[in-house]
N, C-alpha and C positions, 0 to 999 in steps of 0.2 A: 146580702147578695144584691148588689146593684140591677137593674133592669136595661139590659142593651135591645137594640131594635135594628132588622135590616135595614137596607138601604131603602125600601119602600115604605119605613115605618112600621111594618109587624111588628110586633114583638118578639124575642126569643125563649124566653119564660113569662110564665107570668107565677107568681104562689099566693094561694089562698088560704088562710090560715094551713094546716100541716101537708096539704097538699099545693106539688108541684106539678107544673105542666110546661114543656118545651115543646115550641112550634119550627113548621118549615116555614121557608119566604111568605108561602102561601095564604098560612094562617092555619094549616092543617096540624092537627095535633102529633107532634114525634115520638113524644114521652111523656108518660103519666105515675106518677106515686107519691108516695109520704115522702116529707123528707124534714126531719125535726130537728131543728139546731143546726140548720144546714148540712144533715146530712143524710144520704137515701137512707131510706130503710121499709124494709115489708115489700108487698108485692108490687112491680113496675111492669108497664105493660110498653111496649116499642112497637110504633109502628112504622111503615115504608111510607115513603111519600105518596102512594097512590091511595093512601087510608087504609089497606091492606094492615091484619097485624102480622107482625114476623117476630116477637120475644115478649113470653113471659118471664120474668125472672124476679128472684129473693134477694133482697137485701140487709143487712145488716153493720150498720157504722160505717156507709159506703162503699164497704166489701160485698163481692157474689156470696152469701149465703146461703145453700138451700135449693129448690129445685131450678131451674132454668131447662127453657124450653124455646126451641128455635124452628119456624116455617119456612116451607122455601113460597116463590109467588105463586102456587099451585096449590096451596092453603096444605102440603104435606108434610109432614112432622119431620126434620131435617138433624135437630141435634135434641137431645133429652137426655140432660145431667146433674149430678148432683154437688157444690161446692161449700165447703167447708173453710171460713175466713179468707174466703181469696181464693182458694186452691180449689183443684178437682178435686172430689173423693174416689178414691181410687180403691 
């Protein structure tokens, strides 16, 4: 995975051995998880540009695996589900 940078010079990711981290312009953190052999896996945490978190979610072989969990900016629980390879479980 190559390392690209805004136009300010941040960085857009940066990975440190099994963890990854995707930033905004800012330098604030967008996305946080594993990701082995370039690819997500296990818990990812997403946040809003205002540093706010807005998604927990599972991963597995860069599929939604597993629970996901969505804020609205009111820090109130907004979506809570379950996916199975990709798919909703239903």
């Amino acid at each position: 995975m190559k390392n690209k940078e805004y136009v300010n010079g941040q960085k857009t990711f940066e990975q440190s051995g099994e963890r990854l981290t995707y930033f905004y312009k800012d330098g604030k953190v967008k996305a946080e998880g594993a990701s082995i052999n370039g690819l997500m896996q296990g818990e990812w945490k997403f946040y809003r540009e205002s540093g706010q978190l807005w998604q927990i979610g599972n991963f597995r072989d860069n599929e939604k695996h597993g629970n996901w969990i969505r804020y609205d900016k009111l820090g109130n629980l907004e979506y809570d589900k379950t996916f199975i390879n990709g798919k909703i479980k239903k």
